[in-house]
N, C-alpha and C positions, 0 to 999 in steps of 0.2 A: 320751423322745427326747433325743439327743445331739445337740450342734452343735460342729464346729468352727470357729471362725471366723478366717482369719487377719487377725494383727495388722500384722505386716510381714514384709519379706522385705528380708534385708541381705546386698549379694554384694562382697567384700572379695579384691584379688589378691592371690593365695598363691605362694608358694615350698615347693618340698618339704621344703628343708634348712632354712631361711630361716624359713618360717611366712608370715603373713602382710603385709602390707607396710602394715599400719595404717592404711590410706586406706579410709573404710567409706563405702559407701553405702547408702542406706536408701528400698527403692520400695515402696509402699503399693499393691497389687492387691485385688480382688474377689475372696474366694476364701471356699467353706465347703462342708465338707460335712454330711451328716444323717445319721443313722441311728439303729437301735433300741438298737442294743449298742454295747460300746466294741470286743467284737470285729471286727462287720461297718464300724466306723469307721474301726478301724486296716487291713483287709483294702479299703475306699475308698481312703484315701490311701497306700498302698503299691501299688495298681493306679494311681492315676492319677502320681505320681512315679515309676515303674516300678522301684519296689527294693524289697529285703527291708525287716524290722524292723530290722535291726540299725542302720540309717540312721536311726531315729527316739531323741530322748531324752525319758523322759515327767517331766514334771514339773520340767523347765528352769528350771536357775540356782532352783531350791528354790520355784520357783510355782507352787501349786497347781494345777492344769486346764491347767499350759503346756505346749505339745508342739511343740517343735521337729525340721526336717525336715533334715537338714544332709546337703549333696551337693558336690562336685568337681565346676564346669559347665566348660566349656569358654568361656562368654562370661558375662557378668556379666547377673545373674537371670534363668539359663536354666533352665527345670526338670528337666533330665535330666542326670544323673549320667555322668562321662568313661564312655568304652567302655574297655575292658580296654588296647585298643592303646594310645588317648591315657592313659591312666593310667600304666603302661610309658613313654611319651613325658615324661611331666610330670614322674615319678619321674627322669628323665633331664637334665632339664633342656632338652629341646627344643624345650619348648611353655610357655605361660602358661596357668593355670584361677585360675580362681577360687572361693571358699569359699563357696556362697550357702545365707544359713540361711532356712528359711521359718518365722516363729514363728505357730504357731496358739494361741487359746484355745479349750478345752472347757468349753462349757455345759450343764445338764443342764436341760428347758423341761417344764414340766408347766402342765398343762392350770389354767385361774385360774377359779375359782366365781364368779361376780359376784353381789353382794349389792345389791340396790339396797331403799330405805324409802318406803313410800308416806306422802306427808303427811298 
């Protein structure tokens, strides 16, 4: 069984041209999910953030089991990704998003034998 569990979520306002504006913030949510494969894990969190793979980095900043979720929200740790227009919009300069990453860790959970000794 797989788990992911997130660690945090950081939503920092971005500039298109710019990048972002170095003011980070850092909101700690409930968040995980389960599954049997890494397939049907990554086919979970890709339905519930509603975007492809290509939004996902595995193994973030070179940590093992890290999987970061990285989206353009419209308000700071929103979890859905600009619509095509406000994207258009931001690219333009007409609007503020900001850059919110969710970082998960991936666990792998097996079943524990317990041993116990009779005295």
């Amino acid at each position: 069984m797989l788990i992911a569990k997130l660690q945090l979520v950081s939503s920092e306002l971005d500039h298109w041209e710019n990048g972002c504006t170095g003011e980070h913030s850092i909101n700690l949510w409930d968040l995980e999910f389960i599954s049997d494969t890494e397939q049907e894990l990554i086919e979970k969190i890709t339905s519930h953030f509603e975007i492809t793979k290509d939004y996902l980095q595995f193994n973030s900043c070179d940590e093992t089991g890290r999987l970061d979720v990285q989206l353009q929200t419209l308000k700071q740790f929103d979890e859905f990704q600009l619509s095509k227009n406000q994207l258009k919009e931001f690219k333009l300069g007409n609007i503020e998003a900001y850059l919110t990453t969710f970082s998960f860790q991936v666990f792998e959970q097996k079943p524990f034998n317990l041993i116990t000794k009779d005295s």
